[in-house]
TORDO-129722 format. One record per residue: residue number from 0; x, y, z of N, C-alpha, C in turn. Coordinates in steps of 0.001 Angstrom, whole numbers, plus 500000, padded with zeros to 6 digits. Layout:
// residues N
num_n.px_n.py_n.pz_ca.px_ca.py_ca.pz_c.px_c.py_c.pz
NUM_X_Y_Z_X_Y_Z_X_Y_Z .
...
// end
This chain:
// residues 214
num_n.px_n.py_n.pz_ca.px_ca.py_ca.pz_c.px_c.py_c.pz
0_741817_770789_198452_742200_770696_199863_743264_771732_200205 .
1_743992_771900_199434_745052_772729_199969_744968_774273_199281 .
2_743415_774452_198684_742985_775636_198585_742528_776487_200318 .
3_741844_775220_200215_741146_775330_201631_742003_775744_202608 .
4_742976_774786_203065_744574_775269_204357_744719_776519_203734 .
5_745338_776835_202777_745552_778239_202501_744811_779417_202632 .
6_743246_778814_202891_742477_779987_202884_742691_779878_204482 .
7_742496_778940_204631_742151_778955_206690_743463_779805_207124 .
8_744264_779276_206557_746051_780093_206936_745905_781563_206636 .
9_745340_782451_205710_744980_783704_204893_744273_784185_206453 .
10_742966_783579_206527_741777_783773_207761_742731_783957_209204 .
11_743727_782940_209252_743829_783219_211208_745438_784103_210959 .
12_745665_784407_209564_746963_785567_209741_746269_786810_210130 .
13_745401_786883_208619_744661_788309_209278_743515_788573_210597 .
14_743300_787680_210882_743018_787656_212612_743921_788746_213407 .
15_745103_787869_213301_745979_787683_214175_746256_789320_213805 .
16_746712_789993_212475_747197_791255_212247_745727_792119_212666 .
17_744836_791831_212686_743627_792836_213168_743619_792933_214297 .
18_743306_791692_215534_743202_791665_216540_745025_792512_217243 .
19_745952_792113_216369_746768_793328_217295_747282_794232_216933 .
20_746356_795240_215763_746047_796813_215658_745039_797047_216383 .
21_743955_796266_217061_742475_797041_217506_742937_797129_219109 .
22_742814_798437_219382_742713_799117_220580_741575_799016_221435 .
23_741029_798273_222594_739558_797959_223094_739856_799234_223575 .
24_738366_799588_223621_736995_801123_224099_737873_800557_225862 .
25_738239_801841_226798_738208_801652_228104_740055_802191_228670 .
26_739516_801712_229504_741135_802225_230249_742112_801218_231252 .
27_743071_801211_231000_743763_799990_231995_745257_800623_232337 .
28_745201_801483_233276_746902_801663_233435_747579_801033_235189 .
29_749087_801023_234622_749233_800196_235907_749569_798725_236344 .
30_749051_797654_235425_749049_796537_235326_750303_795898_235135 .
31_751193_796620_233991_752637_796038_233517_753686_796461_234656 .
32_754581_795013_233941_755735_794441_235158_756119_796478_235157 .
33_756902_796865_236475_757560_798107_236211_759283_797746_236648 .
34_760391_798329_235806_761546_798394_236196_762164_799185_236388 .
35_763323_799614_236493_764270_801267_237018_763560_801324_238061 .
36_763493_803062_238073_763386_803241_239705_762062_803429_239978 .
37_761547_802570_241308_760578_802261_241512_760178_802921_242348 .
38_758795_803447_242253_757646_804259_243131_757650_803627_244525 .
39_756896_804243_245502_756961_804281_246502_755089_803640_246972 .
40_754783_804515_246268_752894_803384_245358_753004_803426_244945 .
41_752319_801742_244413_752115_801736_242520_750857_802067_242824 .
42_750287_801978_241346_748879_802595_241367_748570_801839_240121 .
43_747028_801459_239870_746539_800647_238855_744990_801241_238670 .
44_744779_801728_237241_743329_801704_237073_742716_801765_235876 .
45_741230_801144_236200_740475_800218_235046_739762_800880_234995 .
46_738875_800905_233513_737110_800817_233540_737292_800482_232018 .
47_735654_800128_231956_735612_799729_230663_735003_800868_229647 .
48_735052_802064_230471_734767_803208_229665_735603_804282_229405 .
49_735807_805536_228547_736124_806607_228950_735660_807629_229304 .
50_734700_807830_228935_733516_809034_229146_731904_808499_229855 .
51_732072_809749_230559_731731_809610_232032_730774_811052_231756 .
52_729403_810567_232698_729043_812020_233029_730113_812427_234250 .
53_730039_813820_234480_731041_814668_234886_730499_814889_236475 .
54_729625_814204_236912_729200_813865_238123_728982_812719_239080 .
55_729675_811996_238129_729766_810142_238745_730759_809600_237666 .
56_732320_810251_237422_733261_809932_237013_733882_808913_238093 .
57_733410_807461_238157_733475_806255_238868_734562_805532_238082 .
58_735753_804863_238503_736696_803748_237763_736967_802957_239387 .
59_737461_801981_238675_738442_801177_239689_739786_801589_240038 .
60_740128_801495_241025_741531_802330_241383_742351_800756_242330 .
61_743373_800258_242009_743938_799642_243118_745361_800624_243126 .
62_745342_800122_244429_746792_801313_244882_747397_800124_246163 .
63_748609_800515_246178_749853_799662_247599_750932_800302_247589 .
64_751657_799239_248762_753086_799535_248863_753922_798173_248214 .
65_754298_798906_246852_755220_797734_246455_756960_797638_247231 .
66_757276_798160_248188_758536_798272_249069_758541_796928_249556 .
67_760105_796461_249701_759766_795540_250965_759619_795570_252153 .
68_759712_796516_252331_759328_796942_253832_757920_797920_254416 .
69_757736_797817_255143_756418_798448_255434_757028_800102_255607 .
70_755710_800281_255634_754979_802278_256306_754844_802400_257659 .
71_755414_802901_258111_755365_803781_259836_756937_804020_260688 .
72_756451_804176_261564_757650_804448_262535_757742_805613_262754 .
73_758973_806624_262652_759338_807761_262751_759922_808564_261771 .
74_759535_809943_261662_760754_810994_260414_761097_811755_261567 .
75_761978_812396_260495_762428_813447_261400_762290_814945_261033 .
76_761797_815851_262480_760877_817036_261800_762012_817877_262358 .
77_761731_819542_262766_761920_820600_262727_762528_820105_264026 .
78_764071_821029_264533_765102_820830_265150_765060_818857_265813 .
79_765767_818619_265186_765785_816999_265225_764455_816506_266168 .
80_763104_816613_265930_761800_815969_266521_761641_814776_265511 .
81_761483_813709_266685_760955_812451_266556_759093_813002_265549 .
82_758980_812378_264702_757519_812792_264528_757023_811034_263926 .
83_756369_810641_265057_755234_809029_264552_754582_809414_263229 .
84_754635_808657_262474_754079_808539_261152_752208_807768_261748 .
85_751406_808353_261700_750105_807876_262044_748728_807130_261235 .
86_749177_807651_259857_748668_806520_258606_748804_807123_257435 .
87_747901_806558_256630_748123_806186_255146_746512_807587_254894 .
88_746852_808744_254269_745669_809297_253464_745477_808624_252402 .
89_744223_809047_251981_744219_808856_250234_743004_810024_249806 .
90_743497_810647_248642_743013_811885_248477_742871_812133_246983 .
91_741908_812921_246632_741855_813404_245031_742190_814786_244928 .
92_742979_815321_244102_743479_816765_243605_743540_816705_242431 .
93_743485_818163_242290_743994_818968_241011_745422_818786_241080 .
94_745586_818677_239230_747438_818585_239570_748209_820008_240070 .
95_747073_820645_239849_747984_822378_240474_748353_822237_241757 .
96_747907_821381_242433_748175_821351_243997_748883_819789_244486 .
97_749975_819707_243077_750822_818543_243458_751908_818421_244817 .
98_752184_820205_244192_753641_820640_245545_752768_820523_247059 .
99_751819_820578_246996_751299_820416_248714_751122_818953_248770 .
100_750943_818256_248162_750709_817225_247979_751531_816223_248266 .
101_752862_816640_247640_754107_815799_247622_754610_815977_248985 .
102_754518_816931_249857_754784_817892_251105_756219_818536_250968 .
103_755992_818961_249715_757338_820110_249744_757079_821304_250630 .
104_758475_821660_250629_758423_823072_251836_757776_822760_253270 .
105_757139_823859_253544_757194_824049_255204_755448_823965_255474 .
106_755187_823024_254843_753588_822956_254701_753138_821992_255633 .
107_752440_822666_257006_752159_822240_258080_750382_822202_257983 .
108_749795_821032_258976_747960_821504_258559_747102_821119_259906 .
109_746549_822170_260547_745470_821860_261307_745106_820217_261528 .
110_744325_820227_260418_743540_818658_260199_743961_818085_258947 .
111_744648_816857_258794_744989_816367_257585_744068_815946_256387 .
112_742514_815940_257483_741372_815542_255975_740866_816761_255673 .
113_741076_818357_256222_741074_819430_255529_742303_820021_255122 .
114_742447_819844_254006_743834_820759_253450_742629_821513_252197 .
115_743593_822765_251842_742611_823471_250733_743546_822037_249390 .
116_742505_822426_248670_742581_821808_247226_742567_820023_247338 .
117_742780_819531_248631_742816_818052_248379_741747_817440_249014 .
118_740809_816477_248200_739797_816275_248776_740037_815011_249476 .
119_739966_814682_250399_739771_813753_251606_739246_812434_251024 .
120_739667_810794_250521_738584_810140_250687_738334_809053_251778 .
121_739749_808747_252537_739985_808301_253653_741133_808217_254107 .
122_741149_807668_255372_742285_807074_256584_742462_805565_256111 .
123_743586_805611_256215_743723_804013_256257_744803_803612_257532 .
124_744533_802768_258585_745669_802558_259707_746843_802080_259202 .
125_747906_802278_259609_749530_802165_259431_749192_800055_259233 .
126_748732_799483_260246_748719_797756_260239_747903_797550_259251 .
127_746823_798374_258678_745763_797768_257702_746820_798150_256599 .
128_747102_799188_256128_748101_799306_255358_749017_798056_254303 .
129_749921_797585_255492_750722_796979_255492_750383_795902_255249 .
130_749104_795335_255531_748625_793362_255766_747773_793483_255001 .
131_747428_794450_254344_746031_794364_252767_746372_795287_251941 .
132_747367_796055_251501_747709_796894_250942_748931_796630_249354 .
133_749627_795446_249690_750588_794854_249340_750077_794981_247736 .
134_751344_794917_247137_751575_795073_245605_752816_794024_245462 .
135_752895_793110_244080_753175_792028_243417_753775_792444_242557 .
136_755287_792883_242350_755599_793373_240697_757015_792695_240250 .
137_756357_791549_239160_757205_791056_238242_757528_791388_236908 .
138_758545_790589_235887_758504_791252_234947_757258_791378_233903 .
139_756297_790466_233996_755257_790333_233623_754372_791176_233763 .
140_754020_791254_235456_752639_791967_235554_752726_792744_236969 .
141_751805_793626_237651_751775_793714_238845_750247_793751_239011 .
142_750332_793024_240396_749041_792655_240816_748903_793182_242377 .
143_748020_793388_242083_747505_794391_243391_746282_793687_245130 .
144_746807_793719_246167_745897_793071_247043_744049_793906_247062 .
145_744394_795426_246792_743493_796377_247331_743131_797099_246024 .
146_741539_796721_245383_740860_797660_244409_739675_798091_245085 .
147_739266_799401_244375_737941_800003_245175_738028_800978_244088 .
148_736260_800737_243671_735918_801988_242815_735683_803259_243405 .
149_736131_804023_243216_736401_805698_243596_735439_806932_242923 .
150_734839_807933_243107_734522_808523_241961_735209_809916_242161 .
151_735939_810759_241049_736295_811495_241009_735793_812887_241312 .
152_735630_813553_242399_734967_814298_242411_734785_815526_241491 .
153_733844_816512_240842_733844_817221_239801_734821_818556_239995 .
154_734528_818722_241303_735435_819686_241824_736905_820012_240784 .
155_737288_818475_241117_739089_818405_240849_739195_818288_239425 .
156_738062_818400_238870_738040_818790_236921_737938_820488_237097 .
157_739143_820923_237225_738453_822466_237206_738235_823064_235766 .
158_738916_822861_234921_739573_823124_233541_738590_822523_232515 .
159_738645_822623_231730_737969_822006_230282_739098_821052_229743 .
160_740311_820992_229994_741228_820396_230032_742350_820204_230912 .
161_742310_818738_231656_743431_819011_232538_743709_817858_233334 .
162_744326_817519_234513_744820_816622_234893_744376_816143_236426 .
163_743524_815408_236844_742905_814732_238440_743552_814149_238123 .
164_744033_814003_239987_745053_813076_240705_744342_812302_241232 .
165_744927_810635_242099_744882_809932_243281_745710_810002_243642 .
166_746320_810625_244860_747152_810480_246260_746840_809718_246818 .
167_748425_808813_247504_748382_808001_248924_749375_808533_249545 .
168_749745_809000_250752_750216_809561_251130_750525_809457_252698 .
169_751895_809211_253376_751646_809082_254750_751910_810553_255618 .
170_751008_810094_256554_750664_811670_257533_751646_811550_258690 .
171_752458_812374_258727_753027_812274_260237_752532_813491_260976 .
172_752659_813617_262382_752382_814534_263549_753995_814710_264281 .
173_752926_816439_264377_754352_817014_264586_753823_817040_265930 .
174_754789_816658_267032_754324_816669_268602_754582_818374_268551 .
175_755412_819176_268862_755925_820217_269632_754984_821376_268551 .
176_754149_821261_267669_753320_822359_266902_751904_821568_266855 .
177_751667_820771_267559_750372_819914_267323_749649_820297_265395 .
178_750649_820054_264947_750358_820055_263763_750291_818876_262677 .
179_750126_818258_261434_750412_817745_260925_751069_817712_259635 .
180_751239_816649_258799_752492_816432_257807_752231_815952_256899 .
181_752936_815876_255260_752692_815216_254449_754255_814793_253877 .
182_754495_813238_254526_756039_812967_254852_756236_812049_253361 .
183_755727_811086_252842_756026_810618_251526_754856_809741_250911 .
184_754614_809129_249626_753863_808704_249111_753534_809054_247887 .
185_752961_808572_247441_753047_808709_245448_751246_809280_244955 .
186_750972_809320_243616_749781_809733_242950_749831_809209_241653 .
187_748596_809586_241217_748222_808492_239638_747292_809741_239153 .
188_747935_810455_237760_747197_811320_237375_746398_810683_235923 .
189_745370_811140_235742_744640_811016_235084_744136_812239_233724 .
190_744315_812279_232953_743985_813405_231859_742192_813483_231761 .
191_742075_814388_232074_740474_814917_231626_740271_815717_230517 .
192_739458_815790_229927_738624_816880_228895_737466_816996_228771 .
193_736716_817827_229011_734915_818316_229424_734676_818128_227649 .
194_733874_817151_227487_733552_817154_226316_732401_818188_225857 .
195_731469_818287_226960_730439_819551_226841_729946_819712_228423 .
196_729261_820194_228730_728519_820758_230432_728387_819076_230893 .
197_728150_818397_230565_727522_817045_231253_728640_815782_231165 .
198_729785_815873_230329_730488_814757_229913_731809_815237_229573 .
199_732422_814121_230370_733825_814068_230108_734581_812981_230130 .
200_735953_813295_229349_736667_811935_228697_737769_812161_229609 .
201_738232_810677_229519_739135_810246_230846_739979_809609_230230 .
202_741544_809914_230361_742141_809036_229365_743680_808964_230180 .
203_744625_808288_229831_746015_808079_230238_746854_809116_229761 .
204_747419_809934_230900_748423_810975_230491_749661_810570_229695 .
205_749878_811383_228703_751578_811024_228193_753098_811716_228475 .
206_753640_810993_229313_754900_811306_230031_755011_811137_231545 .
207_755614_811765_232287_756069_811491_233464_755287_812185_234763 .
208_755592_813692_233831_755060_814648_235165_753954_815753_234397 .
209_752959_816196_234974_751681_816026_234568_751118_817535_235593 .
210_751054_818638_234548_750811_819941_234823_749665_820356_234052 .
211_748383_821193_235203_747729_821644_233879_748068_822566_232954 .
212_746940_822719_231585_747845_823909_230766_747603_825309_231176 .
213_748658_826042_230932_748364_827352_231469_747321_828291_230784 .
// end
């Protein structure tokens, strides 16, 4: 009998030491509680794969505003102009085209769903935003109101190795240049590698800030 307990005890140790060395096949970033200084979006994303043909690179993406306070109102533009914040983009890039992205400098645009390098995947209104958009972050976990599978367009793999973004991003209008803006909002980069012409691996970048290689 007490061969037996000992073996069963032997059986659910090494369970226990296997099951937490084995790494599951897939991707999950995003999910854990976050602390220090906190983003402006969080961003969360799944699949149960990594490799993807390189033409329907599809995952789940949830994205929000974990702030307590909502998105809109007013910034302030070029000689003290009021400029209305008018909604929420969301967009895929190359990481080479982070600085337009982030709206550093004096980067003004015709139409906000044509900018060069960022591909457009929608509008979202300032109220939809705010009342379905919401993010949950404890020390545990963060949980997200808003997921939607996305597919990466091939475009924004330019490289054989390199780094696609998701942008959210709010647009303001500039009244006195009928122009528009890219006033604040965050991104979720993703590491690529073209495994051959048809397939590529998708994996979690390591570190903070996320450049392709030169």
């Amino acid at each position: 009998m007490k061969k037996t307990v000992c073996a069963i005890c032997l059986l659910l140790i090494f369970c226990l030491v296997f099951s937490s060395c084995y790494t599951p096949a897939g991707i999950k970033i995003g999910f854990d509680g976050k602390w220090g200084l906190l983003p402006e979006v969080y961003f969360g994303v799944k699949s149960d794969n990594t490799e993807f043909p390189i033409d329907d690179v599809t995952l789940d993406f949830s994205y929000g505003n974990g702030a307590a306070s909502g998105v809109g109102g007013f910034v302030g533009g070029d000689n003290g102009e009021d400029c209305p914040i008018v909604c929420v983009a969301v967009y895929f890039f190359n990481a080479k085209y982070q600085d337009t992205a982030a709206g550093y400098g004096e980067a003004r645009f015709e139409d906000y769903k044509e900018i060069e390098g960022l591909y457009f995947v929608k509008e979202i209104g300032i109220d939809d935003y705010n009342d379905n958009y919401g993010v949950k972050n404890n020390f545990l976990s963060c949980k997200y109101e808003h997921t939607e599978a996305l597919t990466i367009p091939e475009e924004v793999m330019e490289l054989s190795v390199g780094y696609a973004c998701l942008g959210v991003f709010q647009i303001a209008y500039v009244p006195s240049t009928n122009l528009y803006r890219i006033v604040g909002g965050g991104y979720q980069a993703l590491k690529y590698e073209k495994l051959d012409a048809d397939t590529v691996r998708i994996s979690e970048p390591v570190g903070s800030h996320y450049e392709n290689p030169k």
